[in-house]
C-alpha positions as CSV (number, residue, x, y, z in Angstrom):
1,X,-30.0,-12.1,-2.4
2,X,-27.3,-14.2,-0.4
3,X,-24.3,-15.3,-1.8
4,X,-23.9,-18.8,-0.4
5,X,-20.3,-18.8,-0.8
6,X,-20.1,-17.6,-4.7
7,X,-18.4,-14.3,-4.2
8,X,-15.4,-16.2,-1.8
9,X,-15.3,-18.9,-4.6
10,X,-14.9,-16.3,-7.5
11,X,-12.0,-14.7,-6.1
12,X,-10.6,-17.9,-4.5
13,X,-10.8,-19.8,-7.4
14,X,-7.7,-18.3,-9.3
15,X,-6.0,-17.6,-5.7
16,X,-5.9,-21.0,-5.5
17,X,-5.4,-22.2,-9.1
18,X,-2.2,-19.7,-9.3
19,X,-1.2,-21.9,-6.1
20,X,-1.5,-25.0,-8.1
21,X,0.2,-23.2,-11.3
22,X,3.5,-22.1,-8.7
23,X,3.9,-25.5,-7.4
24,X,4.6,-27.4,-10.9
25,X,8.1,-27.6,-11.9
26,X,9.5,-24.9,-14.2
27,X,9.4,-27.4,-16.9
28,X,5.9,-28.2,-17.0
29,X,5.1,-25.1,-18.9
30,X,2.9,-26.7,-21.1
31,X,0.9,-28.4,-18.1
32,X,0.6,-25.2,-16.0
33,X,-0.8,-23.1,-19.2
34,X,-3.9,-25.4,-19.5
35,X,-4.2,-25.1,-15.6
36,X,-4.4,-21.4,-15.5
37,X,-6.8,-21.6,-18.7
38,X,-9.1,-23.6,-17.1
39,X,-9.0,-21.8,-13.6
40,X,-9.4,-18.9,-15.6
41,X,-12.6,-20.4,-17.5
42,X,-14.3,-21.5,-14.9
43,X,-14.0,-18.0,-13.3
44,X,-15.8,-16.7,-16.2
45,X,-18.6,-19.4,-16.0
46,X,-19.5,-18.4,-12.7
47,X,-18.9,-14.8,-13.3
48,X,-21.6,-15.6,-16.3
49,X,-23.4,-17.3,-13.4
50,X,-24.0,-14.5,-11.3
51,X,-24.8,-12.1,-13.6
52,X,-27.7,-13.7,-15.2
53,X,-28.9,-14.4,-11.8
54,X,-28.5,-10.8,-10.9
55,X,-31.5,-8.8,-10.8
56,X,-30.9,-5.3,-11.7
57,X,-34.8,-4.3,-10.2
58,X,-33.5,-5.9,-6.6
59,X,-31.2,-4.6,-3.6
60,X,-28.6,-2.6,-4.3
61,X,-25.9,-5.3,-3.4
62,X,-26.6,-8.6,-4.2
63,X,-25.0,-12.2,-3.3
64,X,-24.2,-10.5,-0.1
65,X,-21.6,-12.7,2.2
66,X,-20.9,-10.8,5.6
67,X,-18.8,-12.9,8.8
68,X,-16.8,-12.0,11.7
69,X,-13.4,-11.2,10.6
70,X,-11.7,-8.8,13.2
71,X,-14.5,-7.8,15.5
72,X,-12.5,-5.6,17.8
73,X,-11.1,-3.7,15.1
74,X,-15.4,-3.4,13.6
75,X,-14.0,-4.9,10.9
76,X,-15.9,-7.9,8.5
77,X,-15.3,-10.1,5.4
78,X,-18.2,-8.5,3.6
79,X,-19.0,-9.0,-0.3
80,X,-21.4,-8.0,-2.5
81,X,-22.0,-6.6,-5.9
82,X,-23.7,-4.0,-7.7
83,X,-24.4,-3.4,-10.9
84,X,-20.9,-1.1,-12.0
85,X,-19.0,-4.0,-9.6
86,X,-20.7,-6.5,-11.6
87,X,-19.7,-4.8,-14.9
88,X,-16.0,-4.8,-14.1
89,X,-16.6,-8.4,-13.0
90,X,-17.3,-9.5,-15.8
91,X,-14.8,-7.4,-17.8
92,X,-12.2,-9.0,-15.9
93,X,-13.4,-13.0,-16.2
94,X,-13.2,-12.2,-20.2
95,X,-10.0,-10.6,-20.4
96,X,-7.9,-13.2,-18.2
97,X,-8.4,-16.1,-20.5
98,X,-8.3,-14.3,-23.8
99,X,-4.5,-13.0,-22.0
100,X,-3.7,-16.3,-21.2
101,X,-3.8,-17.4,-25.2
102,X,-2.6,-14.3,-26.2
103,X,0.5,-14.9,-24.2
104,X,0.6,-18.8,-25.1
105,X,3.9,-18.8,-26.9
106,X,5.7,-16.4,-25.4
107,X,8.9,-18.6,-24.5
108,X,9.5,-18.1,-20.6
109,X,6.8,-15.6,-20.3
110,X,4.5,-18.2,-20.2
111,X,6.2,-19.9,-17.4
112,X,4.1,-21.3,-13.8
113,X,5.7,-18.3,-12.2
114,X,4.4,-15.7,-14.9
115,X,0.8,-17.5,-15.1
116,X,0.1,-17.5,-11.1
117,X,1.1,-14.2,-11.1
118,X,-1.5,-13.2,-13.4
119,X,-4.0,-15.4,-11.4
120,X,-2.8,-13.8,-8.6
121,X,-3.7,-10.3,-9.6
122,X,-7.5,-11.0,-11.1
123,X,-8.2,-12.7,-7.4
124,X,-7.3,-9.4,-5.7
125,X,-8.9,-7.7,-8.5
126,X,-12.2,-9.5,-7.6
127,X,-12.2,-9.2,-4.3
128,X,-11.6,-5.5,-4.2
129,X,-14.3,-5.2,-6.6
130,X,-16.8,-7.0,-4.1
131,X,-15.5,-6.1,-0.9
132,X,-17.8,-4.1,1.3
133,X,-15.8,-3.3,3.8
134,X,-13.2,-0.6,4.0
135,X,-10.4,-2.5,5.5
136,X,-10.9,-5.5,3.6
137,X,-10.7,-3.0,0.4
138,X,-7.9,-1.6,1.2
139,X,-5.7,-5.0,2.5
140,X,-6.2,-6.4,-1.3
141,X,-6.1,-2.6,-3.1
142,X,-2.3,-2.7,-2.0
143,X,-1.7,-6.1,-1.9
144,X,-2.0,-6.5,-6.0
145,X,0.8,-4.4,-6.4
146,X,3.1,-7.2,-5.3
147,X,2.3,-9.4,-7.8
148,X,1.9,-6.9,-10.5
149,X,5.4,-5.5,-10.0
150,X,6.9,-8.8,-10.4
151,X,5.1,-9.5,-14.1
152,X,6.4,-5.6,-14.8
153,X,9.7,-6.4,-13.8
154,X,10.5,-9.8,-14.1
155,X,9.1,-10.6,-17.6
156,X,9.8,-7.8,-20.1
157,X,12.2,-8.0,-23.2
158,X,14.8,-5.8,-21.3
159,X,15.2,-6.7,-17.8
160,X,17.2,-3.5,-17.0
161,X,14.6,-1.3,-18.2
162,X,11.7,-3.2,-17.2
163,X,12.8,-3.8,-13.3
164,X,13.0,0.4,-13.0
165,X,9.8,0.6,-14.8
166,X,8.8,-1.7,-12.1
167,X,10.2,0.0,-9.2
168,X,8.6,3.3,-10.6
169,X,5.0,1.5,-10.6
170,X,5.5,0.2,-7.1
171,X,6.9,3.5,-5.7
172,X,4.3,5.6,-7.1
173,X,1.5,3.1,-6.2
174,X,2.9,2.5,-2.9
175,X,3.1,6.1,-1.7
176,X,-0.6,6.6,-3.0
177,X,-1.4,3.9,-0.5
178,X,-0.1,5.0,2.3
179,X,-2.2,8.5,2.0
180,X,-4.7,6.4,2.0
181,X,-4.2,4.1,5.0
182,X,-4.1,7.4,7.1
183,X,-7.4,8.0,5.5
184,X,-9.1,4.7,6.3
185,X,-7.7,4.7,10.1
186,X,-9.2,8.5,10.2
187,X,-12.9,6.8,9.1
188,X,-12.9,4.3,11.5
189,X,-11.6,7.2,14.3
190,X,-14.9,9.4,13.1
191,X,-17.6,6.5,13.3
192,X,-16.2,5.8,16.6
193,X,-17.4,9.0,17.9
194,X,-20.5,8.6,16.1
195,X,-22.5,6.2,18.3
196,X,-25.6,6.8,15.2
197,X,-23.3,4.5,13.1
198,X,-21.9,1.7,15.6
199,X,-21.9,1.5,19.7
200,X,-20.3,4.0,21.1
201,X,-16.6,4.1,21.1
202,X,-16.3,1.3,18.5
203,X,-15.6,1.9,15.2
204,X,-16.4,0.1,12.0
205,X,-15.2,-0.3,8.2
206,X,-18.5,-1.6,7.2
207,X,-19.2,0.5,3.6
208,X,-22.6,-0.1,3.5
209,X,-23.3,1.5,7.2
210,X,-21.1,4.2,6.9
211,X,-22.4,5.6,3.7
212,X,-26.1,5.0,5.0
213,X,-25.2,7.2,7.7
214,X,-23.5,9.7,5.7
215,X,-27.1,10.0,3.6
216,X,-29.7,10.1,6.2
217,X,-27.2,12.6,8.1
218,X,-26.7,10.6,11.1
219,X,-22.5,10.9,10.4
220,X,-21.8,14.6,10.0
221,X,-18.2,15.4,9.4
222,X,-16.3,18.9,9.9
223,X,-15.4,20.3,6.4
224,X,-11.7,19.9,7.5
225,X,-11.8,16.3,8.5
226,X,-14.3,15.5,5.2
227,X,-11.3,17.4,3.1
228,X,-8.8,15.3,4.4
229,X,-10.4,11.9,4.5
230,X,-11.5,12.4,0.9
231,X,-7.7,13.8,-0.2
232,X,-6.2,10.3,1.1
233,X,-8.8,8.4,-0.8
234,X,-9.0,10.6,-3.8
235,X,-4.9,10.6,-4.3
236,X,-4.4,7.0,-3.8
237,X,-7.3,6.4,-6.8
238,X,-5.7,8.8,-8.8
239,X,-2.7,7.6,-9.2
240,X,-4.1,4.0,-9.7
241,X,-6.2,5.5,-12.2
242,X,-4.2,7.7,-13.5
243,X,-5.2,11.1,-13.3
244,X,-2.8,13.7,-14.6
245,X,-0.1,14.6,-13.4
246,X,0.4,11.1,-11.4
247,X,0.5,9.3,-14.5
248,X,4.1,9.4,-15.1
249,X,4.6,5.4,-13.9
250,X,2.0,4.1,-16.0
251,X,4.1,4.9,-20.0
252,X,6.9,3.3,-18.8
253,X,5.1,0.4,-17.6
254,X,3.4,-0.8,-20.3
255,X,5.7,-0.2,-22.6
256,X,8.0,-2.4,-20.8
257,X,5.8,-5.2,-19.5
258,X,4.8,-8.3,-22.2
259,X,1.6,-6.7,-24.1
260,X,-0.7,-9.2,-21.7
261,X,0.6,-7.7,-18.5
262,X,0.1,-3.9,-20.0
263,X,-3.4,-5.0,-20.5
264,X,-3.6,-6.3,-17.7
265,X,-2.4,-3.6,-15.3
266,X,-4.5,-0.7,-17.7
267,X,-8.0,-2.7,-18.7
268,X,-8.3,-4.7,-15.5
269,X,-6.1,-3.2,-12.3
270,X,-6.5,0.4,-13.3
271,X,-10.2,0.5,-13.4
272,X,-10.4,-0.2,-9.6
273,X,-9.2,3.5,-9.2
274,X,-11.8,5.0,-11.0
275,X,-14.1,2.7,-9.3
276,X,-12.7,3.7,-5.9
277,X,-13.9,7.3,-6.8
278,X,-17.2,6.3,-8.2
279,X,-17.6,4.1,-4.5
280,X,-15.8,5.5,-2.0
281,X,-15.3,9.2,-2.8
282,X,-18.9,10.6,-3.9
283,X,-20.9,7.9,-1.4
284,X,-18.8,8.7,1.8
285,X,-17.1,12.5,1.1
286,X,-20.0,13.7,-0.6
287,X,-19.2,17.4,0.9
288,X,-15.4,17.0,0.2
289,X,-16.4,15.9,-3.5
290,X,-18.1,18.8,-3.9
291,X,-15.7,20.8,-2.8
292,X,-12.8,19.3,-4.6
293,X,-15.0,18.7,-8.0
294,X,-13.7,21.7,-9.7
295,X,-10.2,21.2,-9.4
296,X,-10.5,17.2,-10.7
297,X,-12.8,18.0,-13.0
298,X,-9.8,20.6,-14.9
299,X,-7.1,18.1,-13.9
300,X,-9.3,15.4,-16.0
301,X,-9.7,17.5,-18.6
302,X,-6.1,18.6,-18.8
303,X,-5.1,14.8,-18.5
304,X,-7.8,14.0,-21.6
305,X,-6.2,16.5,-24.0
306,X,-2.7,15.8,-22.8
307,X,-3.2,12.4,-23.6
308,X,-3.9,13.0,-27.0
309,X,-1.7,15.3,-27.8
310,X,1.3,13.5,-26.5
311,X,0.5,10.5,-28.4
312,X,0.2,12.4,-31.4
313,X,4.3,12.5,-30.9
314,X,4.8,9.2,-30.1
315,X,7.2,6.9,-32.0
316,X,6.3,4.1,-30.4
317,X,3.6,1.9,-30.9
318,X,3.4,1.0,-27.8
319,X,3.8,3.8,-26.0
320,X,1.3,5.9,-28.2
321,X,-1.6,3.3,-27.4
322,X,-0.3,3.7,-23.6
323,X,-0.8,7.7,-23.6
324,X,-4.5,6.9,-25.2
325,X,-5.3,5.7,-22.3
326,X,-4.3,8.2,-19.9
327,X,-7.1,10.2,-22.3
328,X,-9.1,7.7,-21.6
329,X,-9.1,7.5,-17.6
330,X,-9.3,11.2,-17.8
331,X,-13.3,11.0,-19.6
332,X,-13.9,8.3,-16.8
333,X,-13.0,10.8,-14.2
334,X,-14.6,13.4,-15.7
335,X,-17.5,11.6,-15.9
336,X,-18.0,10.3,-12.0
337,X,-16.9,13.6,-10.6
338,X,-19.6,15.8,-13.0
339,X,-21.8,14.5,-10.7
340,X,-25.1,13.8,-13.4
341,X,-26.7,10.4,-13.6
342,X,-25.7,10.4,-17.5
343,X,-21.8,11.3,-16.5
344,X,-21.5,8.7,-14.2
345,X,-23.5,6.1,-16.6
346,X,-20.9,6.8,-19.0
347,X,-18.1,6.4,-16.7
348,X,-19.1,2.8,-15.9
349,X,-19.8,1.7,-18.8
350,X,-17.0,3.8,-20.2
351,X,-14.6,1.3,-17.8
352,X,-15.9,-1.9,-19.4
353,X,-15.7,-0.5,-23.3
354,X,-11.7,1.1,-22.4
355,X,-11.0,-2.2,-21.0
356,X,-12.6,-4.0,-24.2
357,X,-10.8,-1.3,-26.8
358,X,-7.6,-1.1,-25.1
359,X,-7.2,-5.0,-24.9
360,X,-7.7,-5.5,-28.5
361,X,-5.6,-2.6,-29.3
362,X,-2.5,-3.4,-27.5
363,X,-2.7,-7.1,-27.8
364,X,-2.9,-6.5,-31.9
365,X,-0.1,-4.6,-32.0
366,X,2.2,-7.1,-29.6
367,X,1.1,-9.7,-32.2
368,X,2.5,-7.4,-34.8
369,X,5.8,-6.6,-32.6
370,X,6.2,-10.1,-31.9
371,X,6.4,-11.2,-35.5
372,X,9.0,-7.6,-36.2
373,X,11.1,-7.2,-33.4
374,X,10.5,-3.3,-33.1
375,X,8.0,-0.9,-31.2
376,X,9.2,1.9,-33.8
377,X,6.6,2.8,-35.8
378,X,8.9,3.9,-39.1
379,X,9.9,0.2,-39.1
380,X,6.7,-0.8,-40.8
381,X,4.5,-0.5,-43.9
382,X,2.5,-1.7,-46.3
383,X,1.1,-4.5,-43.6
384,X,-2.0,-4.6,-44.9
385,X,-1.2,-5.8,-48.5
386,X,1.0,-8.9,-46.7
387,X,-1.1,-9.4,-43.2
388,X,-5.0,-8.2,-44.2
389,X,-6.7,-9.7,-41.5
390,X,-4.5,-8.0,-38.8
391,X,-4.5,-4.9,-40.4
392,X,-8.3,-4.9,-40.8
393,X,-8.6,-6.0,-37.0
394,X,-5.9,-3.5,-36.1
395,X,-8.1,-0.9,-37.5
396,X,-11.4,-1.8,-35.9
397,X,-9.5,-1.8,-32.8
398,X,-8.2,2.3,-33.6
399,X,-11.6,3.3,-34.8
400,X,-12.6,2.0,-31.5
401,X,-10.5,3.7,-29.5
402,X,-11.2,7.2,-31.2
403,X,-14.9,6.6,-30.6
404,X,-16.0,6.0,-33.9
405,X,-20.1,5.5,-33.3
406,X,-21.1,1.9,-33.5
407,X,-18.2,0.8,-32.0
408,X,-18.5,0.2,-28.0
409,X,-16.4,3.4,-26.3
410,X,-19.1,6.0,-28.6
411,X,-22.0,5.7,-26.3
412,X,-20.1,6.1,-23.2
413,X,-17.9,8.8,-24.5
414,X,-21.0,10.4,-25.8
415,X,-23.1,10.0,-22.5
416,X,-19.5,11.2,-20.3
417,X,-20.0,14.6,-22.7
418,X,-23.8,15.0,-22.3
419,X,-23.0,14.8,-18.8
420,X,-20.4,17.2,-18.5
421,X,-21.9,19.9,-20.8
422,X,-25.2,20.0,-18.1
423,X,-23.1,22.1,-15.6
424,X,-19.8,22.6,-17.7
425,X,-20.0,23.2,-20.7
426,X,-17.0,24.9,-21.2
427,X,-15.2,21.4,-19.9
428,X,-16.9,19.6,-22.5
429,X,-16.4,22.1,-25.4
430,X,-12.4,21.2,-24.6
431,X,-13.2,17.7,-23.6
432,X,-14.5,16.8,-27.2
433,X,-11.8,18.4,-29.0
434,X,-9.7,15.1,-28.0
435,X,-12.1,13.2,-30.9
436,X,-10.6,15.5,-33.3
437,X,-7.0,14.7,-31.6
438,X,-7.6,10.9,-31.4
439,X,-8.5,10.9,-35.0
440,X,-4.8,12.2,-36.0
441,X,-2.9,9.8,-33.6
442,X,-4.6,6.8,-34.9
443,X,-5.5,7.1,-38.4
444,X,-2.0,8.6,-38.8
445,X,-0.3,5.3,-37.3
446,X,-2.4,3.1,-39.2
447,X,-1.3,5.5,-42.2
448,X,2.5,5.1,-41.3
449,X,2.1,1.1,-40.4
450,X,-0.4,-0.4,-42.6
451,X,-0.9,1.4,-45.6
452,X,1.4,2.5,-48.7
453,X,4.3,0.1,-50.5
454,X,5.5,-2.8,-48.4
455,X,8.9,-2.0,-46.5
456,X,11.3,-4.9,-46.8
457,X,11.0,-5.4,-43.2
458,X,7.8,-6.0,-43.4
459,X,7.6,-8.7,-46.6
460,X,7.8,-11.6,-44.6
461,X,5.4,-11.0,-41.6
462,X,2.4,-13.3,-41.3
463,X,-1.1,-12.8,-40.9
464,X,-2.9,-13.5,-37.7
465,X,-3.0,-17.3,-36.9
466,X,-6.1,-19.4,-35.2
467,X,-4.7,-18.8,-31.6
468,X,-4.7,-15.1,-32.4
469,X,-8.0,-15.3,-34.3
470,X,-9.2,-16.7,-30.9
471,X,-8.1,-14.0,-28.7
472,X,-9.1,-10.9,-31.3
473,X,-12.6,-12.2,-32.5
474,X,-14.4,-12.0,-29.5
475,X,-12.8,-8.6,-28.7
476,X,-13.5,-7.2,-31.6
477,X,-17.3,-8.8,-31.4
478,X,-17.6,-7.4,-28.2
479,X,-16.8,-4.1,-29.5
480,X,-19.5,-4.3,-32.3
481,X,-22.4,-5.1,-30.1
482,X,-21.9,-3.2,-27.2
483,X,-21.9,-0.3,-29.4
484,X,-24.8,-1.4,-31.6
485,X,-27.0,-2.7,-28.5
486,X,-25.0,-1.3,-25.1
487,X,-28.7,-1.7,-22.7
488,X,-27.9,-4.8,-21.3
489,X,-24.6,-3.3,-20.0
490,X,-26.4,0.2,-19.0
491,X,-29.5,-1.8,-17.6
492,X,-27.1,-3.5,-14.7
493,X,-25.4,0.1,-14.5
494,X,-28.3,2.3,-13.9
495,X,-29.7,1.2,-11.2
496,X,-26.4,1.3,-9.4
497,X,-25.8,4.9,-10.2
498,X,-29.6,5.8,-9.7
499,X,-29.3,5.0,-5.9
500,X,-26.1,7.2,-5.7
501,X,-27.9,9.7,-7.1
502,X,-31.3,9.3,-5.5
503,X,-29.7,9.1,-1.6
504,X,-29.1,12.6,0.6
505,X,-25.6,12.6,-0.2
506,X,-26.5,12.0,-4.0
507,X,-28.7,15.2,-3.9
508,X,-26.0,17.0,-1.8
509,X,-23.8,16.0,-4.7
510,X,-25.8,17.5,-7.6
């Protein structure tokens, strides 16, 4: 299926509407958040577009655009989508608006420069998610760092704090890169020697060749050169992601950012690390990934019960809910690299319920933090008796995040584990002791927040308001039917792990 132009438009769309937002005066703040809203709106009406037109029994990429962009470097603009693409598509058209209320009265984070910044990062966020070429991947996979260092830095409640919270990000991020720039020039030096792939002595970054050759065996790489292109691939989407132990920007990060950009950078940005691995690793290392599984396979599982346990400490609300989540990227990782078509289900899917969970989760409590003034934890009490409605919602959201079944994050937590106990059971013996752990750090903050007699410092906050209401209800509806009736989801997932694991290189994998 061609794409007549709807993949460019999706990602131009807020590229160009942030350009808009940038160029009204600072004092039109009023003007520039309806703008962004709207861009952001009609980005999810076309993302709503493509996915009912997208046939999960077709081709493997669909709405395909491929043109000359830099032919002597065998380089294209190529886009496409499949089905786990797709899914983070449309988990990112959602989010973006529901951010842009959340965030409508935040004083001068709401500003033009603050909005087209967040515009700014779901158009490279799109694009990386369709790209099918290499290059093109990589170009926008460092470029949203730019402006997602600027929301870290330039918009949190403590400047001092936030700007080297943003410098952390950037280094971090930035040195991951750069491994994997090597990596992508050392691709395009190996399918220049491999006339089977393009003409002889030209190169190419086109995905979908590559990894064809790479499964009919036509592109045979030493197991030193595999190892190496797959180690600058594989470190640059772990730290993105993060995998444990280069994880150590992303704490600081969201605690200092504004609760939208936290959400943001972990539900939206993060997930194109773990979908770099799913991609890029398995389809064009598959030797290296098997070779490599065993050791980011114990890392993951390290990084999921580190997680837990380390939030279990936290005095911090937002911190706490930021250390979830490094338990959370570590069962997506787990699931892609244990290499079964039920793993790497639940790792997709897995992407889209985190994103939904963590969304709710953190934005509930900035509401909450926004009406106190304090992250602390031991500053609250009693919230449900005066605030019922956030409470409740605050709770759905926790429940959620532990995995409670019939909440979204159960299925694909529960398919990750089916996965992983096939070949490793011992990992997922240790794996599922972080639903006992995620039990504790949750119910015993809700304990500690909402529950008990009301603290004086909490009497006078207010329940959640209409603009709130908007931006929680379809969160927490979302969470309720994808984990009562996840098979629309899984049916545009499937198919796209199916024909990872049905290629040569699939089979190699398992």
């Amino acid at each position: 299926m061609t794409g007549m132009w709807w993949l460019t438009t999706l990602w131009a769309l807020p590229m160009l509407g942030g350009a808009v937002v940038i160029l009204l005066p600072s004092s039109a703040r009023e003007l520039a958040r309806w703008v962004a809203l709207g861009v952001s709106l009609a980005v999810l009406a076309l993302t709503v577009m493509l996915a009912v037109r997208f046939d999960p029994a077709g081709p493997r990429y669909q709405f395909v655009e491929n043109h000359r962009w830099i032919p002597s470097f065998g380089t294209g603009y190529i886009l496409g989508l499949d089905g786990v693409a797709l899914a983070l598509v449309v988990l990112t058209a959602v989010l973006v608006p529901l951010l842009i209320i959340a965030g409508w009265h935040d004083g001068g984070a709401q500003g033009p420069s603050y909005l087209a910044l967040i515009l700014a990062v779901q158009s490279m966020v799109l694009i990386s998610l369709a790209a099918l070429d290499i290059l093109l991947f990589y170009v926008f996979f460092e470029a949203m760092l730019i402006p997602m260092y600027f929301l870290i830095g330039g918009f949190g409640a403590d400047r001092a704090a936030a700007s080297k919270a943003a410098v952390k990000f950037l280094l971090y991020n930035l040195f991951g890169g750069l491994i994997m720039l090597a990596a992508v020039i050392g691709v395009y030096v190996v399918t220049a020697d491999s006339p089977a792939v393009t003409s002889a002595g030209a190169g190419t970054f086109d995905f979908r060749a590559i990894a064809d050759a790479v499964s009919t065996g036509q592109l045979q790489l030493s197991p030193a050169v595999g190892n190496a292109l797959f180690g600058g691939f594989m470190f640059a989407f772990a730290v993105k992601a993060p995998l444990w132990p280069l994880h150590r920007w992303l704490p600081d990060a969201a605690v200092q950012s504004t609760p939208a950009t936290a959400v943001l950078m972990m539900a939206v940005m993060d997930k194109v690390g773990t979908f770099g691995m799913l991609r890029y690793c398995l389809l064009l290392f598959p030797a290296a990934s098997i070779t490599f599984r065993p050791l980011i396979i114990t890392l993951a599982v390290i990084g999921i019960v580190y997680g837990a346990i380390v939030a279990i400490g936290q005095t911090d609300i937002m911190r706490l809910i930021s250390y979830t989540s490094i338990s959370h990227f570590g069962f997506i990782i787990l699931g892609i690299f244990v290499m079964t078509d039920q793993g790497q289900s639940g790792s997709a899917l897995y992407m889209v319920n985190h994103g939904i969970s963590t969304a709710a989760l953190f934005l509930i409590a900035g509401f909450l933090v926004a009406r106190r003034g304090s992250r602390n934890i031991a500053d609250y009490g009693g919230v449900q008796t005066v605030a019922p409605v956030l409470a409740g919602c605050f709770l759905i959201a926790g429940l959620a995040t532990l995995s409670l079944p019939g909440l979204a994050p159960f299925i694909s937590e529960f398919l990750v584990l089916i996965g992983t106990f096939v070949h490793y059971p011992i990992f997922a013996g240790l794996a599922a002791t972080a639903l006992v752990l995620s039990a504790i750090y949750i119910l015993w903050m809700y304990q500690r927040m909402m529950t008990g007699p009301v603290s004086a410092e909490s009497r006078t906050l207010s329940d959640l308001v209409p603009r709130e209401l908007t931006v929680v209800v379809p969160l927490i509806a979302l969470l309720l039917v994808l984990g009562i009736y996840p098979k629309p989801a899984l049916d545009v997932i499937n198919p796209a792990v199916s024909h990872t694991s049905t290629s040569s290189a699939g089979r190699a994998l398992k």
